[in-house]
N, C-alpha and C positions, 0 to 999 in steps of 0.2 A: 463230148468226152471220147467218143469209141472212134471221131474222126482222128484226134490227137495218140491213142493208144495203137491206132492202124500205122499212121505214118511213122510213129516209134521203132515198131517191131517191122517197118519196111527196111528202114534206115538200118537199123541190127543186123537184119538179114542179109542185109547186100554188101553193108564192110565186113561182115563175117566169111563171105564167100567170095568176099576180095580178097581176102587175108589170109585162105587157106589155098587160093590161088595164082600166087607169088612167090617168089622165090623171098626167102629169107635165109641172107648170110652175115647177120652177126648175133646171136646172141646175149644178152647182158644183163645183170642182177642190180640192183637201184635200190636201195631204203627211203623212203621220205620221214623227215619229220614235219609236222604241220602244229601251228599255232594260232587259233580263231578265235577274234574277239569280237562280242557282239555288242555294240550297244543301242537304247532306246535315245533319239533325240526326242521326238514328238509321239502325238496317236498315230501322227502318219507318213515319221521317217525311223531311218536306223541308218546306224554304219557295221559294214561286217569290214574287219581288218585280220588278213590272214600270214603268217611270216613262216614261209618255207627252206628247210635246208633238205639235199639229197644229195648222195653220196653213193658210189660204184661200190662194192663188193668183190672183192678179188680179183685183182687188186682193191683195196682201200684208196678211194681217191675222191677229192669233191665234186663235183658234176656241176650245181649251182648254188642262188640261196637267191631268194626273193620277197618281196612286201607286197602287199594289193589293198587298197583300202575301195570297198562299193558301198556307196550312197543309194540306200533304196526308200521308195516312196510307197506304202500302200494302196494300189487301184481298188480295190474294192472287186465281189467275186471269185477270191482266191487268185487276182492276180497284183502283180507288182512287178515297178519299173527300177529297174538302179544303174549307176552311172559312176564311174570313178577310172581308175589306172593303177597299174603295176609297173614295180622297177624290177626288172628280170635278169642276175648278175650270170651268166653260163662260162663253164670253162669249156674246155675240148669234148665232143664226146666219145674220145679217146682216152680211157684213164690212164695209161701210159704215158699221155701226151702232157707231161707236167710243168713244160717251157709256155707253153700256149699263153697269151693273155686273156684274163677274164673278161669278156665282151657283152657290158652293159647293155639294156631293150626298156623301153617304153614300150608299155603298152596301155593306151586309152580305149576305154570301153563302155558299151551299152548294153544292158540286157532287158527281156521279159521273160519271168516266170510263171508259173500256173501250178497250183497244185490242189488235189481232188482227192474227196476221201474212194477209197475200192476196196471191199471187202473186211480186213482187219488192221487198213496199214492206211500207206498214200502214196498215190503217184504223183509224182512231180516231173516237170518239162522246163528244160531253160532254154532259150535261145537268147543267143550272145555271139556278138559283132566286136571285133578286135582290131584295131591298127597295130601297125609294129615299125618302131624305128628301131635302127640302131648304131650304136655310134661307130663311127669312123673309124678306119684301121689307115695305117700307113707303113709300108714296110713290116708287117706284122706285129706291128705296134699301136696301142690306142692315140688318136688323133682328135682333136676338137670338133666337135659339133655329132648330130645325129640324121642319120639317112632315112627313109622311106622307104621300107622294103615292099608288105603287102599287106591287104587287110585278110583277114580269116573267118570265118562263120564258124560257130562250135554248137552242137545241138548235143544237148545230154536229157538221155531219159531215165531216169529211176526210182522203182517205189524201195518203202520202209514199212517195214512188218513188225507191229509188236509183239512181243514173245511175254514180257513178263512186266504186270503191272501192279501199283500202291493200291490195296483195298478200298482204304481211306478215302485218298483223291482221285485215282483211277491214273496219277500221272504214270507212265511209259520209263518202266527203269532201264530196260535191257532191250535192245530193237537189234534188224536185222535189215543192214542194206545192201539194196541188188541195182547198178549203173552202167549205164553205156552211154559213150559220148564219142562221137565221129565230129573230126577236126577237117574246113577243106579251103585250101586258098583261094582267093583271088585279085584280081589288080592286073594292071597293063604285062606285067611283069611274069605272069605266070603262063606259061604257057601247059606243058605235062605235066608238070605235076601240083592236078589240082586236090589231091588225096594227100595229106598232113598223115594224120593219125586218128586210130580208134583205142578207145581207155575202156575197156572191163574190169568193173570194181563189184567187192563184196566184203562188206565188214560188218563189225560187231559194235553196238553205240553204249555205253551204261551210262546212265545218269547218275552221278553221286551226290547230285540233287540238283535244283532248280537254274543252279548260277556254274554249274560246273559239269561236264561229260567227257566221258574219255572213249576214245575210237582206236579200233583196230583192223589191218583189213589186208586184203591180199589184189593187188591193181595190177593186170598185164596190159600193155603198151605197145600196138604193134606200128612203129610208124617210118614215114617213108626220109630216105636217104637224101641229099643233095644231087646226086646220082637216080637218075630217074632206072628204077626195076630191083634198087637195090633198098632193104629194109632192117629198121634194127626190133628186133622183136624182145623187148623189156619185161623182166619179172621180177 
């Protein structure tokens, strides 16, 4: 456990001091809405399916909207394996840029989890492997079929802290969570810019009971351009 919480906080430390080592010249404001659905198939699978929309801020404009459905199996030891893909619809990331066509993405995926009880909460570790297609453009138009762009590696670390718990059952009404996750390419394809993005999250969890939770939370996104040295830094 203290090797997985070392390399966490190495990881932290060095996109954070990446990030404040950069130039950043766009600024930009983002809302997500997120919708998770969990279900049990067996003792020892699930599917989690998650359907995202987000949307610029001043201007009002749509950014994208996405589905993910992951297939997890319970390894036993607090760990587990899941596998599934995402349809990833994105417009410009130009909210002004409201001609642009929206440029569907596959993404197929693998991950492993771990998570560990620490103190009054849990730390949790995902590492997750991504492919990315996407589909064809022609004259700035969508075209048939889907391209191979690059695979990604995403490592997010974060624990959750109960704050306020049921007498009765002891379940966890109101928690507090604290995430970081560095995004970085690779593939034939990438040469500089192997730095994607880093995600700083902190949010609020209530349980309004066993089968339903509501989350709120505040996510900066500081991540890198097509333009290599250039960054858009997301709040």
């Amino acid at each position: 456990m203290s090797k997985q919480i070392f390399i966490g906080l190495l990881i932290f430390y060095s996109s954070f001091n990446f990030a404040q080592e950069s130039k950043v010249i766009n600024k930009q404001q983002i809302i997500w809405y997120t919708y998770i659905f969990n279900s049990s198939l067996s003792t020892k699978w699930s599917v989690v399916t998650d359907i995202q929309e987000r949307h610029f801020v001043n201007p009002t404009a749509q950014h994208l909207w996405a589905i993910r459905s992951n297939f997890k199996r319970d390894l036993g030891n607090q760990w587990d394996f899941g596998i599934g893909g995402m349809l990833f619809c994105q417009r410009s990331n130009t909210p002004e840029a409201s001609t642009l066509p929206t440029i569907p993405e596959l993404r197929p995926h693998f991950e492993f989890n771990n998570k560990q009880k620490l103190w009054k909460g849990t730390l949790s570790h995902r590492y997750r492997f991504e492919s990315r297609f996407f589909q064809n453009l022609h004259e700035n138009k969508l075209a048939s079929g889907f391209a191979f762009r690059n695979f990604r590696f995403r490592y997010l670390v974060g624990y959750t802290l109960s704050l306020v718990n049921k007498n009765e059952s002891n379940d966890v009404v109101l928690s507090v969570k604290l995430q970081d996750e560095i995004m970085l390419n690779f593939g034939n394809k990438i040469v500089t810019n192997v730095f994607d993005q880093n995600r700083i999250y902190i949010g609020f969890n209530y349980s309004m009971s066993k089968r339903i939770a509501l989350e709120m939370g505040y996510l900066n996104i500081f991540q890198q351009q097509s333009k290599v040295g250039n960054f858009y830094d997301r709040i």
